[in-house]
N, C-alpha and C positions, 0 to 999 in steps of 0.2 A: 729638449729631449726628443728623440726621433723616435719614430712608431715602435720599432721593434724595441728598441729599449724599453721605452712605456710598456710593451707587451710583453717581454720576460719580467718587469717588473711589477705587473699585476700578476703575471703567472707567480710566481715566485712567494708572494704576500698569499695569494689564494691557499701554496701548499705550506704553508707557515700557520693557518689558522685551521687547516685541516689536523696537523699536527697537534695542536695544543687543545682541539676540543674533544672530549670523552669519546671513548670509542664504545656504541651501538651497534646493533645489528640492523643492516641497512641493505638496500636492494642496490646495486650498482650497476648505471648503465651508460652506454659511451654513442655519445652523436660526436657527427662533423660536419659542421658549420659553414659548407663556401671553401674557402681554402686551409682556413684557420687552421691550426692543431683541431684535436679529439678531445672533446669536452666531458669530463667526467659527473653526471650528474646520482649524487650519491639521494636515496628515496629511503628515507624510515621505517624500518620493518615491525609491526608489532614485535613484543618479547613472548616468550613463551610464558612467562608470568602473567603479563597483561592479558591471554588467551584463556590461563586458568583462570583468572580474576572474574572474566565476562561470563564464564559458565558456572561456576562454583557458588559466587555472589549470589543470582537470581535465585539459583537452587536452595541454599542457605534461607533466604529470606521468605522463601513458600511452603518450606518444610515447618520454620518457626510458626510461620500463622497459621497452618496446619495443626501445630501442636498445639497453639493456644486455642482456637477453636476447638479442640478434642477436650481441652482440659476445664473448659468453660461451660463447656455441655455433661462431661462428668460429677464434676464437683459442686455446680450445682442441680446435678438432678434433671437437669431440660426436659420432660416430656418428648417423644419422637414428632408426634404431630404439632408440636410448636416450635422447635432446633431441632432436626436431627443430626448425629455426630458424622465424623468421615468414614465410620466404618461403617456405618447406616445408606450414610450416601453410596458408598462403595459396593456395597450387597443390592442396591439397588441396579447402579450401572450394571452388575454381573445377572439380578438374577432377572430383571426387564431388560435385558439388551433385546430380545424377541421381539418386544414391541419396540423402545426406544432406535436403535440403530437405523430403520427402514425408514421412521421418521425424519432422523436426520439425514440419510440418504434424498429423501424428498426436499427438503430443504434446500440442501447443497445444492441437489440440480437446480431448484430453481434461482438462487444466488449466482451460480458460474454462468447459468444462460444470460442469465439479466444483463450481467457485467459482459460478458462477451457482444454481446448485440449494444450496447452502451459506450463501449471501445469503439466500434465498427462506427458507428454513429456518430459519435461527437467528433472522434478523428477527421471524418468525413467532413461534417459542419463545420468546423474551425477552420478548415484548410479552405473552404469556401469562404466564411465566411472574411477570413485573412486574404482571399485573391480576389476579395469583389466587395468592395465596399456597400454594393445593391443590396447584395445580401444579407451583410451584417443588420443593413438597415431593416432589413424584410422578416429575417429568421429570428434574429436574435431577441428581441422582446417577447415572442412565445418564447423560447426557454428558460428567462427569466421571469416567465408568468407560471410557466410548469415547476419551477425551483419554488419560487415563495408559497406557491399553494401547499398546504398539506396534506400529506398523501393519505392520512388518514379520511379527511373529505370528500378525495376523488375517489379512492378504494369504491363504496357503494355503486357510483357511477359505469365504472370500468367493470364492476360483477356483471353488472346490467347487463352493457354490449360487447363484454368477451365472448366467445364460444363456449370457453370450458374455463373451470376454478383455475387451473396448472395456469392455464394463458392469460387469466387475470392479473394472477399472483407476479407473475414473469413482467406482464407490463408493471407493476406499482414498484417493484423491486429497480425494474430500466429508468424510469421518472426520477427515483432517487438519484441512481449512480450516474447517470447520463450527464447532469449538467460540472459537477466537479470534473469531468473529464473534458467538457467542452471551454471550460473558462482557465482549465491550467493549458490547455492546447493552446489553444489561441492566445493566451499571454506571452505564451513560450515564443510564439511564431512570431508575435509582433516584438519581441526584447533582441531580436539578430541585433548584433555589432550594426549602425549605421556606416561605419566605414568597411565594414565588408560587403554591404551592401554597394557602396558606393565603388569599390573594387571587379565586383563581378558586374555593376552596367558599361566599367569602363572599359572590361575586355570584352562586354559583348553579348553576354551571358543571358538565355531564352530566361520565360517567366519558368518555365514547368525545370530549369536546371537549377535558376536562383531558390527555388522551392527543395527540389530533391537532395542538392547538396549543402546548402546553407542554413534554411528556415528549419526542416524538420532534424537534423539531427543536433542546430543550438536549442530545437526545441525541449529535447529528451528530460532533461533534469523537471523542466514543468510538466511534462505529463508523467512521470513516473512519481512526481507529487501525486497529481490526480488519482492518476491509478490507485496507488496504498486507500487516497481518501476512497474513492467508488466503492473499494474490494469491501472496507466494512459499512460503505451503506446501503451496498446491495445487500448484504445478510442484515443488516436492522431493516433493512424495508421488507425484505421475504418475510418475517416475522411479525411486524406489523399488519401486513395485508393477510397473513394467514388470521390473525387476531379478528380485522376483521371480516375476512371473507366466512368465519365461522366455520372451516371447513372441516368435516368429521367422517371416520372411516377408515379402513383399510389405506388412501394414498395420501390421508393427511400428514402435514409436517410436523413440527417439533411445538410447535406453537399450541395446537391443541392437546398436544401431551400435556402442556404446562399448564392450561386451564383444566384437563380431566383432572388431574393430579390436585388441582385446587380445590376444585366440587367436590372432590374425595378423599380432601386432607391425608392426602396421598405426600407428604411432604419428604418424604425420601426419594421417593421418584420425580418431586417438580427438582429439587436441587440436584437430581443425577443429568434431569433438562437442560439445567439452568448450567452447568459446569462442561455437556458437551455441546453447547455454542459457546459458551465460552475459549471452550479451546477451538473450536472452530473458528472463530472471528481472530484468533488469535494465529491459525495455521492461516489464514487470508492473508493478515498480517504479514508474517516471516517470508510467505512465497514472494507477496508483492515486494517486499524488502530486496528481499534476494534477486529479483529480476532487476529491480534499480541496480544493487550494486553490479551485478553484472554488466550492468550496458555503461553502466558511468565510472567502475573503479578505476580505467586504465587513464583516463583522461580528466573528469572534473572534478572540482576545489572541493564541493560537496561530500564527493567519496572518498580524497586521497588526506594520507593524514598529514598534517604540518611539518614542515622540514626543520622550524627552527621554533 
């Protein structure tokens, strides 16, 4: 059988099983290959169904627990200062936002500084310590001495020789999030394809190109792991070192709202606490989600969905 025959007659089998499989809503897009023909590669579109299913579901299932929680505090009578109900909680968020709000405003900042200087940081060290072996050997075991220790042990230390509570807080929250950043980076950077490695020394290719074009962007899927992981352990570590920095006053964060609210069986107001970090860690969540899928939906296995 000659080429072109073999090739009209896989072309041909190809539109034969396109024909007979169910037709989907699919993205269509057309490369050319070298000389070949225009290759048609068909990409699965969510359905509109499967769109309402992902928003409708969650919502369903928070309104239910929602309700059972209201009907559980009802029906048996719960006292406020031992269950309070969602309307309780909700009168609380509305009528302590005055105080509660600037709390978590302080919070926040201190969670995005952390993580931002954590990013900036480990990015840096991985990339180091992935282009120098010296260093892996030099750097790397301090931050896995600063990973295993816990932060609630160092916190005292660090009040000590901070400047100020804010700057404390801001180191114990970077301690957390710094090394997940630092160990999906540098996984990432060390997992390149060995034959694309071996591709770019054959044409030539500097260290600082084999790095810009190669290592950090097959890195992306491993730090945008880390990332998600950082985002919510910088907001549990801000919380913990607020714990125990014991900080109280006018720029304290949300952490002492939830021990005031305890001294003062203040239980509407610790659960109004307790529900805007919640959705806090939770809005960390969705952005850091959202920024993976962003840099990875066009291109890796991770984001795109199955063809078959």
């Amino acid at each position: 059988m000659s080429e072109a025959t073999a090739s009209d007659h896989i072309r041909e089998e190809r539109v034969r099983r396109e024909a007979e499989a169910p037709a989907t809503p699919a993205t269509v897009e057309t490369e050319t290959k070298g000389t070949d023909s225009a290759v048609t590669i068909v990409r699965p579109r969510m359905t509109n169904r499967e769109k309402i299913l992902q928003i409708v579901v969650p919502i369903v299932a928070l309104g239910l627990g929602i309700l059972a929680w209201h009907l559980f505090v009802t029906l048996n009578e719960v006292p406020t200062y031992i269950l309070p109900g969602p309307v309780d909680t909700v009168n609380a968020l509305l009528f302590d936002s005055a105080t509660l709000w600037p709390a978590l405003w302080v919070t926040v900042r201190i969670t995005f500084s952390a993580l931002a200087v954590a990013l900036i940081g480990g990015v840096i060290l991985a990339i180091l310590i992935v282009q120098s072996r010296l260093f892996e050997l030099a750097l790397f075991p301090f931050a896995v001495i600063l990973q295993v220790t816990p932060i609630i042990a160092v916190a005292p230390l660090i009040l000590i020789y901070a400047p100020d509570t804010p700057t404390a807080l801001m180191i114990c929250a970077f301690l957390v999030a710094f090394f997940p950043i630092l160990s999906n980076t540098a996984q990432g950077l060390k997992s390149v394809d060995h034959n694309l490695m071996n591709l770019f020394e054959l044409y030539g290719a500097k260290s600082w190109q084999t790095l810009l074009f190669l290592k950090i962007p097959g890195s992306m899927p491993y730090f945008m792991a880390g990332l998600r992981i950082g985002g919510g352990l910088a907001l549990i570590a801000a919380v913990v070192a607020e714990f125990a920095a014991g900080s109280a006053g006018q720029g304290s964060g949300l952490a002492f709202r939830l021990l005031e609210s305890q001294y003062r069986l203040n239980l509407p107001r610790l659960f109004a606490a307790l529900i805007l970090l919640c959705c806090t860690g939770i809005a960390i969540f969705a952005l850091t989600s959202f920024i993976s899928w962003l840099t990875l939906h066009k291109w890796h296995e991770s984001a795109i969905k199955r063809e078959n």
